[in-house]
ROPA-299075 format. One record per residue: chain; x, y, z of N, C-alpha, C, CB in turn. Coordinates in steps of 0.05 Angstrom, whole numbers, always signed. Atoms other than C-alpha are relative to their C-alpha. Glycine has a CB too. Example, Ala and Ser with C-alpha at 12.3 -4.5 7.8 and 13.67 -1.06 7.14 Angstrom:
<pts>
(pt "A" (+18 -24 +0) (+246 -90 +156) (+18 +24 +0) (-20 +1 +25))
(pt "A" (-16 -24 -1) (+273 -21 +143) (-15 +22 +14) (+9 +9 -29))
</pts>
This chain:
<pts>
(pt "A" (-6 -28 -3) (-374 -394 +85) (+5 +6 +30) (-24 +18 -10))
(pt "A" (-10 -6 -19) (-342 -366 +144) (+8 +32 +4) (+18 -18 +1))
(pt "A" (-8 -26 +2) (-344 -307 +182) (+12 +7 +33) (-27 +20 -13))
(pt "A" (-11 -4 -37) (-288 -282 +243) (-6 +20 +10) (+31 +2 +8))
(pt "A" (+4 -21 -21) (-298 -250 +303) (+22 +14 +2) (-7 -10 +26))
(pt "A" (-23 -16 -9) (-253 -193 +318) (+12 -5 +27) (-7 +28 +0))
(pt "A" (-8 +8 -22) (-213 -226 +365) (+34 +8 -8) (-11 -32 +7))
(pt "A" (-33 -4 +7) (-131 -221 +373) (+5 -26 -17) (+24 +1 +30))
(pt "A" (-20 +27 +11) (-95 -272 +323) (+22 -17 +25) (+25 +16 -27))
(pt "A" (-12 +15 -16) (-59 -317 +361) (+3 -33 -9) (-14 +5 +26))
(pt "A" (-14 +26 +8) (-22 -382 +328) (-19 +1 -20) (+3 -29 +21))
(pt "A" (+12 -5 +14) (-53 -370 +268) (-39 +2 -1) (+13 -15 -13))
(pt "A" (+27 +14 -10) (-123 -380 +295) (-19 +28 +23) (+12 -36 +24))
(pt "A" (+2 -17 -22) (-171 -325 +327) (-9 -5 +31) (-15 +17 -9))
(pt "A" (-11 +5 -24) (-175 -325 +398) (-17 +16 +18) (+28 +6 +1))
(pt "A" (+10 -20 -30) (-219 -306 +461) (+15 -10 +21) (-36 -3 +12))
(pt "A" (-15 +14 -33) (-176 -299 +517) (-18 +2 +18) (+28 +16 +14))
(pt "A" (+12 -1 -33) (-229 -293 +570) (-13 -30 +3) (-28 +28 +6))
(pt "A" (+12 +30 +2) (-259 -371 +543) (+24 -14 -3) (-22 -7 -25))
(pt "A" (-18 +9 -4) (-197 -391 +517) (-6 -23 -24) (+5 -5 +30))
(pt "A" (+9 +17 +21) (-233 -425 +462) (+0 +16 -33) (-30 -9 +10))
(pt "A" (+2 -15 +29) (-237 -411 +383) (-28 +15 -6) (+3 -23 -23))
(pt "A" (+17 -23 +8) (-285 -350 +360) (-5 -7 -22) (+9 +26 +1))
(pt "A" (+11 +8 +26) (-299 -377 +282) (-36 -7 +5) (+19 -31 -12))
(pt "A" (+22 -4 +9) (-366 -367 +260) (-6 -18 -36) (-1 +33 +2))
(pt "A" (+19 +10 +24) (-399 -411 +201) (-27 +12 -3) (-5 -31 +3))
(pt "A" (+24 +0 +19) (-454 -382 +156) (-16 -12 -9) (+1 +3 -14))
(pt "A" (+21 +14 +14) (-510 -413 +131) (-21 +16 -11) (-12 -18 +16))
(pt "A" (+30 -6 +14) (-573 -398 +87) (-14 +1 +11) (-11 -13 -15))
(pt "A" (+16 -5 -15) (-621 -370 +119) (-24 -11 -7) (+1 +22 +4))
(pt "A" (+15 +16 +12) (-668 -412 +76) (-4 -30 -1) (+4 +7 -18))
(pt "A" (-7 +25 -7) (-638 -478 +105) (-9 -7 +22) (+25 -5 +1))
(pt "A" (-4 +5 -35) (-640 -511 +171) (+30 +5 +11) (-6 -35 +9))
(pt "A" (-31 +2 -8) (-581 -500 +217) (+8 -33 +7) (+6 +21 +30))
(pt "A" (-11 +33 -10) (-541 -567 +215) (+6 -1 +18) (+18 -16 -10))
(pt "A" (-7 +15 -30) (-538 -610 +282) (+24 +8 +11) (+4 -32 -1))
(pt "A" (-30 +2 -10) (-459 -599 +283) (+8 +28 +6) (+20 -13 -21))
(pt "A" (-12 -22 +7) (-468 -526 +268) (-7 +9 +30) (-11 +16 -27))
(pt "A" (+1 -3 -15) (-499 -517 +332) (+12 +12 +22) (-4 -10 -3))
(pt "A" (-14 -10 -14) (-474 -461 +374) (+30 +8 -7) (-3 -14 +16))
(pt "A" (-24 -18 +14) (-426 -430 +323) (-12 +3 -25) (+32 -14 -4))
(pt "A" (+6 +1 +29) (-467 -430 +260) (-20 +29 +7) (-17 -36 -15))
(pt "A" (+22 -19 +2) (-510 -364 +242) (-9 -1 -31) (+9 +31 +11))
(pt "A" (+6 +3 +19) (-558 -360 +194) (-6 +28 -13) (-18 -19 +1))
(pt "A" (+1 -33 +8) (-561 -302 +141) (-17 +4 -21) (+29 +14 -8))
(pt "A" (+10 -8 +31) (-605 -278 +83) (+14 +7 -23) (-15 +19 -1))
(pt "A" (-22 -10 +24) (-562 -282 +23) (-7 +9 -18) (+15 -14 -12))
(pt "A" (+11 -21 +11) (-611 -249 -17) (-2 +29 +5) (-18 -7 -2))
(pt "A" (-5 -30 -12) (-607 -189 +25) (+29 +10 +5) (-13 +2 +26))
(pt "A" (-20 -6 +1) (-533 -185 +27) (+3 +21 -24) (+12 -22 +0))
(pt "A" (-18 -18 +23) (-495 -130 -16) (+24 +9 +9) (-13 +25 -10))
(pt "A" (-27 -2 +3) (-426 -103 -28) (+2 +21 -1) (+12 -11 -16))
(pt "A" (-1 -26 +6) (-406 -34 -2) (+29 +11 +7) (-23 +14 +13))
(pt "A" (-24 -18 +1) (-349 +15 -18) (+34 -35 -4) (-2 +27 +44))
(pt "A" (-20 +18 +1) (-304 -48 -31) (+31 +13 -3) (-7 -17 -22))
(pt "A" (-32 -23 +6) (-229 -23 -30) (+20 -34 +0) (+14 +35 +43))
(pt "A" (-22 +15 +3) (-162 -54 -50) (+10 -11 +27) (+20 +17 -13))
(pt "A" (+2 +8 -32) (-137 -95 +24) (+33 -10 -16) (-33 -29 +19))
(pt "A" (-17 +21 -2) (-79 -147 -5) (+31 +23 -9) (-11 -30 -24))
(pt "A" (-22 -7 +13) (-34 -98 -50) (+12 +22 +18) (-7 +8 -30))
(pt "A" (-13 -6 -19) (-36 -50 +9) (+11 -2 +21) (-3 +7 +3))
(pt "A" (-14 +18 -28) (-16 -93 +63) (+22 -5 -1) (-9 -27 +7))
(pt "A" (-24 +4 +10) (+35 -120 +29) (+28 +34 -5) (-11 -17 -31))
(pt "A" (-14 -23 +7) (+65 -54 +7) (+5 +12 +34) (-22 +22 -23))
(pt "A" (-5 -5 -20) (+60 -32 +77) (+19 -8 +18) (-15 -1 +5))
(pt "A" (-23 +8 -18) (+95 -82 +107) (+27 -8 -17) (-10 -27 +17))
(pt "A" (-7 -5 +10) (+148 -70 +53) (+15 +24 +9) (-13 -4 -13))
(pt "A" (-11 -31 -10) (+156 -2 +81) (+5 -1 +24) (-18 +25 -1))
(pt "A" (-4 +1 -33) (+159 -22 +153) (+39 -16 -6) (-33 -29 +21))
(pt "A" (-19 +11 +3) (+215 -74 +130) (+30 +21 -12) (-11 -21 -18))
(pt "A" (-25 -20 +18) (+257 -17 +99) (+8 +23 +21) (-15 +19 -34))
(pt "A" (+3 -13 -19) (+247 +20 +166) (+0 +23 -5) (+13 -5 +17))
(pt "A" (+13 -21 +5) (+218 +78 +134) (-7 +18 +20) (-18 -5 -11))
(pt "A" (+15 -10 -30) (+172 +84 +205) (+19 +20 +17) (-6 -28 +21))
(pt "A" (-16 -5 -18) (+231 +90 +244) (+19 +33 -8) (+17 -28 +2))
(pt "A" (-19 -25 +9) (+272 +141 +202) (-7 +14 -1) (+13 +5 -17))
(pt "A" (+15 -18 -6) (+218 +189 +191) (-12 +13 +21) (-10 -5 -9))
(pt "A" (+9 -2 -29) (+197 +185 +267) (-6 +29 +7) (+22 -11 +21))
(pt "A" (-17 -22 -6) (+243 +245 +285) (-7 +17 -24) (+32 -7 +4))
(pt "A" (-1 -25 +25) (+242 +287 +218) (-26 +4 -13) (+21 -6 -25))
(pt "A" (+32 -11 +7) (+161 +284 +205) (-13 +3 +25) (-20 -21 -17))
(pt "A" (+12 +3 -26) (+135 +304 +273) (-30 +14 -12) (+19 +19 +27))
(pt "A" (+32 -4 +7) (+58 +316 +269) (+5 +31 +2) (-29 -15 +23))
(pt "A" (-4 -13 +7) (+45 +385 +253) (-22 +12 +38) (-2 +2 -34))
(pt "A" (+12 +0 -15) (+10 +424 +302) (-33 +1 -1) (+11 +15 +9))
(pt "A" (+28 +9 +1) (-55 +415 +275) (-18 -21 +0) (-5 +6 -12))
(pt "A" (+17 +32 +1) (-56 +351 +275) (+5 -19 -17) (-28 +0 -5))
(pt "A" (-2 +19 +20) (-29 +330 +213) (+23 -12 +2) (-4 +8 -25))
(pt "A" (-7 +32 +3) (-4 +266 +204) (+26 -10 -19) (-26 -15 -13))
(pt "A" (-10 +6 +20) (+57 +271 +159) (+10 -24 -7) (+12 +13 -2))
(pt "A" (-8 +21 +6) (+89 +204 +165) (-23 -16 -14) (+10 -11 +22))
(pt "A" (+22 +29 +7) (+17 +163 +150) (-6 +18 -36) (-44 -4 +33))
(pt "A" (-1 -11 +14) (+15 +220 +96) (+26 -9 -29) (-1 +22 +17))
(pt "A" (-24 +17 +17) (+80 +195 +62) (-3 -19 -8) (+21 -8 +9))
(pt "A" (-6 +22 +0) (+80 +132 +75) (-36 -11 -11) (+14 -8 +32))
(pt "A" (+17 +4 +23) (+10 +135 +32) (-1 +0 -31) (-11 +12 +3))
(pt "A" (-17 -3 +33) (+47 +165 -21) (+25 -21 -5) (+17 +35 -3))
(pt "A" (-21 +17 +2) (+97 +116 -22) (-6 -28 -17) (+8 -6 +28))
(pt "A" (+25 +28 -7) (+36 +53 -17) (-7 +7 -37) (-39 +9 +36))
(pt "A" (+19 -5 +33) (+4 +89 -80) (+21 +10 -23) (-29 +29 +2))
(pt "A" (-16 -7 +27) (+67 +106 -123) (+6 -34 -6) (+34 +24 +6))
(pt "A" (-7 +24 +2) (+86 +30 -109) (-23 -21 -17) (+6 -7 +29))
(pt "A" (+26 +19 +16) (+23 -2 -129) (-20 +10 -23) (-20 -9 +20))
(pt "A" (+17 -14 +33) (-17 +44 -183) (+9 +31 +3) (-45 -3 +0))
(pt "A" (-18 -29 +3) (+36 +104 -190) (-20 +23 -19) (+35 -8 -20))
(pt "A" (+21 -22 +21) (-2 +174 -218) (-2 +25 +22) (-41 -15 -9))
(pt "A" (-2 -18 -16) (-17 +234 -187) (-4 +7 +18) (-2 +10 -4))
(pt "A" (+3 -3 -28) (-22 +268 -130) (-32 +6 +0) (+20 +23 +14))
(pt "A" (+27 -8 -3) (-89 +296 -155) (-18 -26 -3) (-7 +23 -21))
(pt "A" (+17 +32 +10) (-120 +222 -177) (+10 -12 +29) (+16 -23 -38))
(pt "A" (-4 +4 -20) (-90 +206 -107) (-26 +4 +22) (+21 +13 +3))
(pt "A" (+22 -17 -8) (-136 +251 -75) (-29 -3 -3) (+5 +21 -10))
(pt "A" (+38 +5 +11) (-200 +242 -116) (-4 -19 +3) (-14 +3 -29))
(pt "A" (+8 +19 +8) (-202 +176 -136) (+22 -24 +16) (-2 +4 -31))
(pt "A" (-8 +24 -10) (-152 +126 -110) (+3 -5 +34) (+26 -4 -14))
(pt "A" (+5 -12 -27) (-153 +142 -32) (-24 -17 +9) (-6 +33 -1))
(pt "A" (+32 +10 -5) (-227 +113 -31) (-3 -26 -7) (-22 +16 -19))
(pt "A" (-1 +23 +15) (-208 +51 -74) (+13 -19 +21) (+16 +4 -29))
(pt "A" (-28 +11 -16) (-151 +33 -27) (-8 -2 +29) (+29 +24 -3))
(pt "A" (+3 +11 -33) (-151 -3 +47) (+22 +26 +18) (+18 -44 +4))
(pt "A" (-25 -16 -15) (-96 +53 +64) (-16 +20 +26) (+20 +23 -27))
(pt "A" (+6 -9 -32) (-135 +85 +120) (-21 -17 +16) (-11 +30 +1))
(pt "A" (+7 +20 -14) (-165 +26 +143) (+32 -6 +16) (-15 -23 -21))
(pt "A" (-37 +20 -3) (-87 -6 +151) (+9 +30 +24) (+32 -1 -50))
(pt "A" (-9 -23 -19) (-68 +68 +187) (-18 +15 +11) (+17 +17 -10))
(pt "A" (+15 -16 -29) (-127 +89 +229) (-8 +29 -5) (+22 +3 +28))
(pt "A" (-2 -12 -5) (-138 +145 +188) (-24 +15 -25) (+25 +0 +8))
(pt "A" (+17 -2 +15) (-196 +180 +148) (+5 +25 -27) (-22 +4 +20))
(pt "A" (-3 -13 +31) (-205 +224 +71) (+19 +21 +12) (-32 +14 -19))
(pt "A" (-2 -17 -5) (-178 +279 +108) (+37 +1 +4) (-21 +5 +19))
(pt "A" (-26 +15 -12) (-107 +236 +110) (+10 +18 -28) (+3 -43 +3))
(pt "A" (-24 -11 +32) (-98 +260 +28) (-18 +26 -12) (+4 -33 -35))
(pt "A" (+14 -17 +8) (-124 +327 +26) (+26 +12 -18) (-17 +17 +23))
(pt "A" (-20 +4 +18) (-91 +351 -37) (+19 +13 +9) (-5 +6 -26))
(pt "A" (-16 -10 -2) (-55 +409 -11) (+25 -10 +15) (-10 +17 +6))
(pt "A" (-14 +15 -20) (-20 +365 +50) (+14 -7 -17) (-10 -19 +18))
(pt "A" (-9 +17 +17) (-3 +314 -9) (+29 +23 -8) (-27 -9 -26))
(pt "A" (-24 -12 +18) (+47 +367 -42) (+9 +8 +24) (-4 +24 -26))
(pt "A" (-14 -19 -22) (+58 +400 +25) (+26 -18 +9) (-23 +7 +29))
(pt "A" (-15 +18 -4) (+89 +339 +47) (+21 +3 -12) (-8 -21 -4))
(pt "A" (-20 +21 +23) (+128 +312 -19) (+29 +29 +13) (-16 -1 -54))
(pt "A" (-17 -23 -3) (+163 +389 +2) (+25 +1 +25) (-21 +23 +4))
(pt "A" (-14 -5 -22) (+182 +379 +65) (+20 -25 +4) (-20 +4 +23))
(pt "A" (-14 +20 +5) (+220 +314 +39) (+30 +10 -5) (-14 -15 -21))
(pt "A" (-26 +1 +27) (+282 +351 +0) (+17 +6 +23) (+1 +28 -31))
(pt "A" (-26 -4 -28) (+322 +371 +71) (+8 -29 +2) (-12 +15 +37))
(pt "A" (-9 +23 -14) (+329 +289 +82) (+7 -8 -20) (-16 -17 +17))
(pt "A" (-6 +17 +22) (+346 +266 +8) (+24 -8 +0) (-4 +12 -23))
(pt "A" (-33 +21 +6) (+425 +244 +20) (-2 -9 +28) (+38 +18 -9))
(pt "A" (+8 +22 -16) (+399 +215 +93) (-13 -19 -10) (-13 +7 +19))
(pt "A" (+21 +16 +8) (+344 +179 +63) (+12 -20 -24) (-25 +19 -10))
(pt "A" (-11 +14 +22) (+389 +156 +4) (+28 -21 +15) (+11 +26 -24))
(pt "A" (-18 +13 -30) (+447 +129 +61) (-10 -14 +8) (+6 +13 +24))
(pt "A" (+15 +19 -14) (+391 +96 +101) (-14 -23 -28) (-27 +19 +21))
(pt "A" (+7 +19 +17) (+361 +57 +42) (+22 -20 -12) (-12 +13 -19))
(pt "A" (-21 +24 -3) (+426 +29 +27) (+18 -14 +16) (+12 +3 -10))
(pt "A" (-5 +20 -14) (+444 +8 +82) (-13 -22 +11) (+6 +6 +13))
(pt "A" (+24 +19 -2) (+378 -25 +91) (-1 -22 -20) (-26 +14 -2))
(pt "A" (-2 +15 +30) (+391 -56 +20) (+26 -18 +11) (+7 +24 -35))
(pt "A" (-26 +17 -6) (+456 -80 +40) (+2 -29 +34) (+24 +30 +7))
(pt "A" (+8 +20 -26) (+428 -112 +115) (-13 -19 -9) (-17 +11 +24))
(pt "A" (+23 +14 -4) (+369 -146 +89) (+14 -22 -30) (-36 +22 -1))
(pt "A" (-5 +14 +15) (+405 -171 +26) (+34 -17 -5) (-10 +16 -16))
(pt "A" (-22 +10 +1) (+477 -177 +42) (+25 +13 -28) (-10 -31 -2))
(pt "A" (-8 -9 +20) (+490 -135 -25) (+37 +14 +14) (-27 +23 -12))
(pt "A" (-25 -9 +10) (+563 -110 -39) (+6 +18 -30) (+13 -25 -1))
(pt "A" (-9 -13 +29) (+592 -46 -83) (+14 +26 +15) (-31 +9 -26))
(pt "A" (-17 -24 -3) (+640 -1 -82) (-6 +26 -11) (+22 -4 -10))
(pt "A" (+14 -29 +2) (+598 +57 -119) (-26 -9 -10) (+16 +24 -23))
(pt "A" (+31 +1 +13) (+523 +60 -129) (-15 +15 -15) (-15 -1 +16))
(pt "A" (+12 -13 +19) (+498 +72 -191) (-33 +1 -4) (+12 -12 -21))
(pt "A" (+23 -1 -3) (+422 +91 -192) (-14 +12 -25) (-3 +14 +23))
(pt "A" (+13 -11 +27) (+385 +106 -262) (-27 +12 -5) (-1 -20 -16))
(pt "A" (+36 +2 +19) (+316 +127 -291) (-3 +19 -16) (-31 +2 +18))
(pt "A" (+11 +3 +25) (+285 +126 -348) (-29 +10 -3) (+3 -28 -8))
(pt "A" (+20 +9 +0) (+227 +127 -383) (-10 +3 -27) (-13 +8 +18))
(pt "A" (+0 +8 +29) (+205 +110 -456) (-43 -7 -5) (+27 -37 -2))
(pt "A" (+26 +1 +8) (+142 +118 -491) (-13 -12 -24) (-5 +21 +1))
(pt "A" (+18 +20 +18) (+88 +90 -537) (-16 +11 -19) (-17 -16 +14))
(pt "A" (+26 -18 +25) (+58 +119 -602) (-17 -20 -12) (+14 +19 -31))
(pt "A" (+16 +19 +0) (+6 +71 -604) (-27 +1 +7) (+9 -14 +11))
(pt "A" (+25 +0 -9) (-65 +58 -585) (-4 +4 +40) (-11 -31 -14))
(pt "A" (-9 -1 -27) (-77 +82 -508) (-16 -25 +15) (-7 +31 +14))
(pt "A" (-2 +23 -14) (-74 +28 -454) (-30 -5 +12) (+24 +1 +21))
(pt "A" (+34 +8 -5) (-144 -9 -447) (-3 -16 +16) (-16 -11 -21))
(pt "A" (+5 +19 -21) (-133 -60 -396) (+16 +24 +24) (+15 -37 -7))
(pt "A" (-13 -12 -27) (-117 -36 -323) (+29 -5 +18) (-19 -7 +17))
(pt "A" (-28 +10 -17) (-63 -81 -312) (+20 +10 -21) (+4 -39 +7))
(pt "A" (-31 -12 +4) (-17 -48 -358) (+7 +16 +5) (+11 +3 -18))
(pt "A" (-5 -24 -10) (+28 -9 -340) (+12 +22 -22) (+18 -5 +22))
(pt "A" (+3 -15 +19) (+31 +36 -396) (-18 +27 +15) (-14 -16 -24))
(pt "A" (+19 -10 -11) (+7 +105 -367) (+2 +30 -10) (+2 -5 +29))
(pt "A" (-12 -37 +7) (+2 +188 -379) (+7 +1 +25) (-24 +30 -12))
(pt "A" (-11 -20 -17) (+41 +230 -344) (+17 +26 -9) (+15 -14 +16))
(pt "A" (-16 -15 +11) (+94 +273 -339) (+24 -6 -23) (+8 +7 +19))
(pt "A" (-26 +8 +10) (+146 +269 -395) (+16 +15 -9) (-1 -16 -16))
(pt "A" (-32 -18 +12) (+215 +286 -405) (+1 +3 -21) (+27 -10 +2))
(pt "A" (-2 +2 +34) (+205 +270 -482) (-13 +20 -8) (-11 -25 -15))
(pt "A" (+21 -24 +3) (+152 +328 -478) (-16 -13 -31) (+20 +37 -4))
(pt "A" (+7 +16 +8) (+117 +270 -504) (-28 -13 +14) (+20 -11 -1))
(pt "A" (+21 +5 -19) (+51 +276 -459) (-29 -16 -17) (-8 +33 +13))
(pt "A" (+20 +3 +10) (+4 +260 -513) (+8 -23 -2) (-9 +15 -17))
(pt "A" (-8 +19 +7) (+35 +190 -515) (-5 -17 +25) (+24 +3 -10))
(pt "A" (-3 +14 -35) (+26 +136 -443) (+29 -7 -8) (-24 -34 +13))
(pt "A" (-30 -1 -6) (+97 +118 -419) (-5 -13 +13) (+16 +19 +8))
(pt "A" (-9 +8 -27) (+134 +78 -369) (+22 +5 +13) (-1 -21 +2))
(pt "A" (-17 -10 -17) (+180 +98 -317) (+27 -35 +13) (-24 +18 +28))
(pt "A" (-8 +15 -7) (+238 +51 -317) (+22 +3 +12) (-1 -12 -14))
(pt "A" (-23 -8 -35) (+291 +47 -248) (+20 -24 -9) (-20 -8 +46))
(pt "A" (-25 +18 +7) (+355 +3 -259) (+26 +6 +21) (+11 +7 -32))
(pt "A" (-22 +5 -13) (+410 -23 -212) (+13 -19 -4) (-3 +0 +20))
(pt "A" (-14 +18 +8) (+464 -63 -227) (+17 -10 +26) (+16 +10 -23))
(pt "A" (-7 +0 -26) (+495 -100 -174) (+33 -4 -13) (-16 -26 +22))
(pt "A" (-19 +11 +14) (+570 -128 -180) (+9 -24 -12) (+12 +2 +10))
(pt "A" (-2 +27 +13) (+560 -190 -194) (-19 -2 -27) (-10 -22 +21))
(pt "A" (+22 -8 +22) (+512 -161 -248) (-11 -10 -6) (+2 +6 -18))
(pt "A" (+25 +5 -8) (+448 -172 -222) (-13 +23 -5) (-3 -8 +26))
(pt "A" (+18 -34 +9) (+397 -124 -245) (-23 -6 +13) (-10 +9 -39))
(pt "A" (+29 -5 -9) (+335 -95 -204) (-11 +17 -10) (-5 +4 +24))
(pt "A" (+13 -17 +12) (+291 -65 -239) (-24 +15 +5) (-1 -9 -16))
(pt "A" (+31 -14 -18) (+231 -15 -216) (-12 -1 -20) (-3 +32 +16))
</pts>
């Protein structure tokens, strides 16, 4: 078991620049001896007294994040979400809603209550509960509809840099098709309530996105 010091990364490996040597820490049982080798990097811990608190999601928002950096989201919003004057935060505000439609899509109010607390997302942006207070959440999504044929421009040309894609008109779809069936009992499906166009709420659904390329390649959300 191993535990790092908050040091800078540097060549995959953490790093004191004032020694110039490696910072890794080994664990041991505090019920053991410290081994000979561990000597002067080993600490010993009570692993009976250990516990596990507020645990949150870390991998699916990292990823998603740097997802959104790659699409240069950061950059385009810069200029057109300037902090408000109270302080709030609209880009880290978005670009939460973005994190949590991408990885466990639902509302803004289950945003708010419950997934917010679950999630590494203000660990990852520096930023505390007060990041998805509900009203902001919609205030935001509002102050989105002035940039919707920039924002739709910049994504394909980002689609087209990073992938090389080609098309002479871009067709963009969605869907979404539902289930009169037993409701969804595992977490990983994605079977979910929401809103529906079928006015079909009493049923879970899924929201399905479709692009065709020209060589007719399909991506599907």
């Amino acid at each position: 078991m191993y535990l790092r010091c908050n040091r800078r990364l540097k060549d995959g490996k953490d790093f004191d620049e004032g020694t110039q040597r490696s910072t890794q820490l080994a664990l041991f049982p505090a019920q053991r001896a410290l081994p000979e080798h561990a000597k002067g990097y080993g600490v010993q811990v009570r692993l009976d007294r250990m516990e596990l608190h507020r645990a949150r999601q870390w991998g699916a928002c990292w990823l998603a994040c740097t997802l959104y950096e790659q699409l240069g989201l950061p950059e385009f919003w810069a200029s057109r979400l300037p902090d408000s004057r109270e302080g709030t935060c609209w880009r880290h505000i978005l670009q939460t809603l973005v994190c949590y439609r991408l990885i466990d899509p639902g509302s803004e109010w289950r945003l708010h209550r419950l997934w917010f607390e679950q999630s590494a997302m203000g660990d990852l942006l520096g930023a505390d509960y007060a990041l998805v207070e509900k009203n902001a959440l919609y205030r935001c999504l509002d102050k989105l509809l002035a940039y919707k044929a920039d924002l739709f421009s910049h994504l394909r040309q980002r689609w087209q840099d990073l992938f090389g894609a080609r098309f002479d008109v871009l067709l963009y779809d969605l869907t979404s098709t539902y289930f009169e069936s037993e409701p969804p009992a595992e977490e990983a499906d994605k079977r979910r309530y929401g809103y529906s166009r079928d006015k079909r709420s009493d049923c879970a659904q899924v929201v399905i996105a479709l692009i065709v390329t020209p060589e007719g390649f399909s991506a599907r959300l």
